[in-house]
C-alpha positions in Angstrom: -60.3 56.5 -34.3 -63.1 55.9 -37.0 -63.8 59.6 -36.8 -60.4 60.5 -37.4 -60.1 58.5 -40.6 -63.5 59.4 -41.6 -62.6 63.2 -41.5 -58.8 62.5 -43.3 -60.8 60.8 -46.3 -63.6 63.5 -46.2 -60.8 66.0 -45.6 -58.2 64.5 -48.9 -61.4 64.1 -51.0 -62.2 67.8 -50.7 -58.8 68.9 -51.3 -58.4 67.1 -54.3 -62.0 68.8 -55.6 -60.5 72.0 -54.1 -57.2 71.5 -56.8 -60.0 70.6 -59.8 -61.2 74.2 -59.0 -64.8 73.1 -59.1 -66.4 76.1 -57.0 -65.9 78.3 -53.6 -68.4 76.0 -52.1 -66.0 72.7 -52.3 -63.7 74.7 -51.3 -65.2 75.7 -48.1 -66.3 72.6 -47.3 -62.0 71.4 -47.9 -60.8 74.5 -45.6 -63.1 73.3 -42.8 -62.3 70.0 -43.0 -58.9 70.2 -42.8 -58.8 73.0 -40.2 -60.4 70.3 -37.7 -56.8 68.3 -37.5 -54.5 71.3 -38.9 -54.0 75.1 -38.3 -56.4 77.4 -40.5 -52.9 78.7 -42.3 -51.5 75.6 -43.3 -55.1 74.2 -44.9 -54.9 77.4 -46.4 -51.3 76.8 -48.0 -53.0 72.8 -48.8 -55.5 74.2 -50.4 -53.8 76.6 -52.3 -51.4 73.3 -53.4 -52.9 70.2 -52.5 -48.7 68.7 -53.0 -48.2 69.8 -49.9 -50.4 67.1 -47.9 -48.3 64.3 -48.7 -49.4 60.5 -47.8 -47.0 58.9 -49.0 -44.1 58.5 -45.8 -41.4 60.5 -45.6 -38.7 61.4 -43.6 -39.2 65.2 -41.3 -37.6 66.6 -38.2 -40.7 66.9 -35.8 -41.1 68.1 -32.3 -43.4 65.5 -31.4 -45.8 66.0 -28.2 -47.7 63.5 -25.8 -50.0 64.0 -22.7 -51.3 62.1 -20.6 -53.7 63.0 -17.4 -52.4 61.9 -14.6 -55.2 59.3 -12.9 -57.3 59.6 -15.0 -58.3 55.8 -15.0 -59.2 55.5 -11.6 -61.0 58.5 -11.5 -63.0 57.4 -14.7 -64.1 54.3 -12.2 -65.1 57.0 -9.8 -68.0 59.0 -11.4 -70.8 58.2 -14.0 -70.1 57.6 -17.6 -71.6 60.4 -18.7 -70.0 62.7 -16.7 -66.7 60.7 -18.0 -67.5 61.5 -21.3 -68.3 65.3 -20.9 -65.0 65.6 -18.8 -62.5 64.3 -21.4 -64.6 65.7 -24.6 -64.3 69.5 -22.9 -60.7 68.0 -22.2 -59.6 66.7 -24.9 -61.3 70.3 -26.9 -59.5 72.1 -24.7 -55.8 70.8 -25.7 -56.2 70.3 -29.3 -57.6 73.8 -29.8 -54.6 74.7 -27.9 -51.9 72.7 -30.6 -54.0 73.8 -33.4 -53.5 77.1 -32.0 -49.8 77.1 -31.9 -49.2 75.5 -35.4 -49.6 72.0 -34.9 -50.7 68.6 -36.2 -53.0 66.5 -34.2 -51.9 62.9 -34.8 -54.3 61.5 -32.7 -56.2 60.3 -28.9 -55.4 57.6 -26.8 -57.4 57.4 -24.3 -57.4 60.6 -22.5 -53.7 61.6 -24.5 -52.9 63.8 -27.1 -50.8 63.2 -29.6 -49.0 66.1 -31.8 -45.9 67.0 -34.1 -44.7 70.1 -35.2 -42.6 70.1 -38.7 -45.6 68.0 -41.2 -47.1 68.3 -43.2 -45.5 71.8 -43.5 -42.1 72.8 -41.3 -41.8 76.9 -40.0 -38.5 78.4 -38.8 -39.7 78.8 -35.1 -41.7 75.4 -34.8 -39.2 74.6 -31.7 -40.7 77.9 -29.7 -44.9 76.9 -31.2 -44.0 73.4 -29.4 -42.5 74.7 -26.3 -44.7 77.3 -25.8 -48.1 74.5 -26.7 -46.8 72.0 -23.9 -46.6 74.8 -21.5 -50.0 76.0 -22.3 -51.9 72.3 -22.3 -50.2 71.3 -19.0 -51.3 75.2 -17.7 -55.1 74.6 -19.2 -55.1 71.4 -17.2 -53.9 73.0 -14.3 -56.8 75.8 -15.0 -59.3 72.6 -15.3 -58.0 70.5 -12.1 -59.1 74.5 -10.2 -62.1 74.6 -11.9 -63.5 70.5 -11.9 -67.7 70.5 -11.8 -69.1 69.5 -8.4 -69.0 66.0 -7.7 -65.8 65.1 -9.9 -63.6 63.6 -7.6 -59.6 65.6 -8.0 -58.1 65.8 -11.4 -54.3 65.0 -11.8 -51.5 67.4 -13.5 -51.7 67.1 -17.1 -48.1 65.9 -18.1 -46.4 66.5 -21.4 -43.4 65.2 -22.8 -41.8 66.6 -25.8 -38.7 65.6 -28.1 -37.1 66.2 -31.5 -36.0 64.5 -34.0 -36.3 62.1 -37.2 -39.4 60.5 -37.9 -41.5 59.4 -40.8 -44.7 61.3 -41.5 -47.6 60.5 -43.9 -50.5 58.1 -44.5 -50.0 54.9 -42.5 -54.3 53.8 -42.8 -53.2 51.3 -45.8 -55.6 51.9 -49.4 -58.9 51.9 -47.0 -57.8 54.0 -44.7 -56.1 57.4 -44.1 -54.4 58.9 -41.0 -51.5 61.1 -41.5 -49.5 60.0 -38.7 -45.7 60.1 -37.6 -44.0 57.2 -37.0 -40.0 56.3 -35.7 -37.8 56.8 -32.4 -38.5 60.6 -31.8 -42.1 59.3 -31.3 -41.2 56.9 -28.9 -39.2 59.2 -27.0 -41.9 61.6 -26.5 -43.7 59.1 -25.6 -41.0 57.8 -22.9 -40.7 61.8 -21.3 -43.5 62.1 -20.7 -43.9 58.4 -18.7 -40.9 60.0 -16.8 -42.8 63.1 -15.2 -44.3 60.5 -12.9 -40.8 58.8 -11.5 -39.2 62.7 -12.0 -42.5 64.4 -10.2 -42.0 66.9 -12.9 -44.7 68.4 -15.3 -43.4 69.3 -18.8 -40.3 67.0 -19.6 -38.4 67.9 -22.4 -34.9 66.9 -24.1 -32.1 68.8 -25.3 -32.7 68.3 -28.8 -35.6 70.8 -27.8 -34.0 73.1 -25.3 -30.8 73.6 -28.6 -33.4 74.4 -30.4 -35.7 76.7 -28.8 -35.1 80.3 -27.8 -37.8 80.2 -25.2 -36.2 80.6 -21.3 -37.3 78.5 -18.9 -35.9 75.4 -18.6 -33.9 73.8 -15.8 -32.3 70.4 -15.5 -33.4 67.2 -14.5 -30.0 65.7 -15.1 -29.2 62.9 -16.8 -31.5 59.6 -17.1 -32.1 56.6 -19.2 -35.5 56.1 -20.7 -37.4 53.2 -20.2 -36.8 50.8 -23.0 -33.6 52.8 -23.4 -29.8 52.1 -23.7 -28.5 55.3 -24.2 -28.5 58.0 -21.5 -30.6 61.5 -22.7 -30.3 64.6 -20.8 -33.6 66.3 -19.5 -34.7 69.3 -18.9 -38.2 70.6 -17.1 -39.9 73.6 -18.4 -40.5 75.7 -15.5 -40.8 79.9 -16.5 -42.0 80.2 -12.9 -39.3 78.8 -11.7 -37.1 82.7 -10.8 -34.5 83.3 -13.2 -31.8 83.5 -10.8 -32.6 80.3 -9.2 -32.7 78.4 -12.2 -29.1 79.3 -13.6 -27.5 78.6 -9.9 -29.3 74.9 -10.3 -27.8 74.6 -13.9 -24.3 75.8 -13.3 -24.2 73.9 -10.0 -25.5 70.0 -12.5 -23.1 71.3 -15.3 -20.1 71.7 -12.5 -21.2 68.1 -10.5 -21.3 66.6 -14.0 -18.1 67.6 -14.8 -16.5 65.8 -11.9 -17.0 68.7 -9.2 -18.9 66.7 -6.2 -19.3 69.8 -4.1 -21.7 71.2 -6.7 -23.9 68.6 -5.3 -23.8 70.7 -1.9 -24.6 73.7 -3.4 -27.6 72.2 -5.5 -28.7 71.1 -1.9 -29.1 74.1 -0.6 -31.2 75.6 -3.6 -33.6 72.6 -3.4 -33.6 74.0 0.5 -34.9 77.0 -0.4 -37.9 75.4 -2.1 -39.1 72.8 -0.3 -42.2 72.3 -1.8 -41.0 71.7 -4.9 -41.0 68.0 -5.4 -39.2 67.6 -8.6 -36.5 69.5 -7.2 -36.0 67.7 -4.6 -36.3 64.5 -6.9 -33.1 65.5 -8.6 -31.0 66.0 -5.2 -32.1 62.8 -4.1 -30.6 61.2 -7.3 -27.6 62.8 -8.1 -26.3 61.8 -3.8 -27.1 58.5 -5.2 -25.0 59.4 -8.6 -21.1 59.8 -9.4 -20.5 62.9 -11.8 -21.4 61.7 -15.2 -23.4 58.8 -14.4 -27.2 58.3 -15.3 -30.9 57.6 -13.6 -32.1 54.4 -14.8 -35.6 55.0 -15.3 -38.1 51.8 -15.0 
């Protein structure tokens, strides 16, 4: 976390040198700075008008992102600290190259998470489809990674990702010493609380349907209707499956939409689907909870 704030206040220093026009060198040093937590084109627009990186909070529509690796605790008991730390730096690399890659803003680490919004410090017209199509990517690089684990690294977990929009407010929350340009408010949290649900769901990529309204990517399927931990209000759910076939996914979502509606033979024909793939445990998850489910009602997730 030091690092992080270290770079911010290296990174705002330079762009404020950058706006004084005091030479290409500066500049360079600005750009470089800033690309480390921010894609190359928005440092670019930054630098070009330093306005743009506001500190000071306000309020944005983000799609805000959170991973987590799934046992990765006990496995860091497992193996040497060394080889602990060589697996989540390379890790770690590996996904925030990927959001940096697709337009986004790292926020920050815990632990072996990543933490990212789309929509701050500057919003784009497709930022729905960059988020989508970066939570696909960092749970498909884990996958890549779990395949491809050096000798002697005991079996990684899936890398799970949950991803929501909505409100939140975005700027410098360091206090006068300190800066990290961070996101704050309930869109965080929920995030936060979908991807916790992959575990209890025994899906991957969790999103809500603020995302799915939003995005014109194809792909996801439902995973009905739950309330979040810590939550009063049900959310609908959705899993972000493209290799899921097409077919099979709109005869799962008609069949949900028909059940949910008040149709309890739906529920039969949702049966049979999860019949046809019966190694696919998330799937089967949903089955298993709407039997114990009237039409309309919600999982109460712990």
């Amino acid at each position: 976390m030091v690092g992080w704030a270290l770079g911010w206040v290296m990174a705002c220093a330079a762009v404020a040198a950058a706006a004084r026009s005091i030479g290409a060198e500066q500049r360079q040093f600005a750009r470089s700075a800033l690309d480390v937590i921010i894609p190359p084109d928005v440092a670019k627009e930054i630098l070009r008008d330093p306005k743009r990186l506001t500190l000071q909070g306000e309020k944005r529509d983000i799609h805000a992102l959170f991973t987590d690796l799934e046992g990765f605790t006990k496995l860091s008991h497992a193996i040497e600290p060394e080889t602990v730390a060589l697996l989540i730096n390379a890790y770690l690399d590996m996904l925030s190259e990927i959001v940096l890659a697709h337009g986004g803003t790292l926020d920050k680490f815990v632990g072996d998470s990543v933490v990212a919004f789309w929509g701050a410090p500057i919003a784009r017209p497709d930022d729905a489809d960059r988020a989508v199509r970066a939570a696909l990517a960092m749970h498909e690089a884990g996958e890549a990674l779990r395949q491809s684990a050096p000798e002697g690294v005991p079996p990684l977990g899936r890398t799970r990702v949950g991803l929501h929009c909505g409100p939140a407010i975005v700027g410098n929350f360091g206090g006068q010493r300190r800066i990290q340009y961070t996101a704050f408010g309930d869109s965080m949290n929920t995030a936060s609380r979908l991807e916790a649900a992959n575990k209890v769901l025994q899906s991957s990529v969790l999103v809500s349907a603020e995302v799915v309204r939003r995005s014109t990517i194809e792909g996801f399927r439902t995973m009905g209707r739950v309330i979040l931990r810590g939550r009063a209000a049900p959310t609908d759910v959705f899993e972000l499956k493209p290799d899921f076939p097409a077919p099979a996914r709109a005869r799962l979502n008609a069949a949900y939409e028909r059940f949910d509606a008040g149709d309890v033979s739906a529920l039969e024909e949702a049966a049979v689907l999860a019949s046809e793939f019966p190694s696919d445990e998330a799937l089967q998850n949903l089955v298993s909870r709407l039997r114990t489910l009237g039409p309309g009602e919600a999982s109460i997730l712990s």
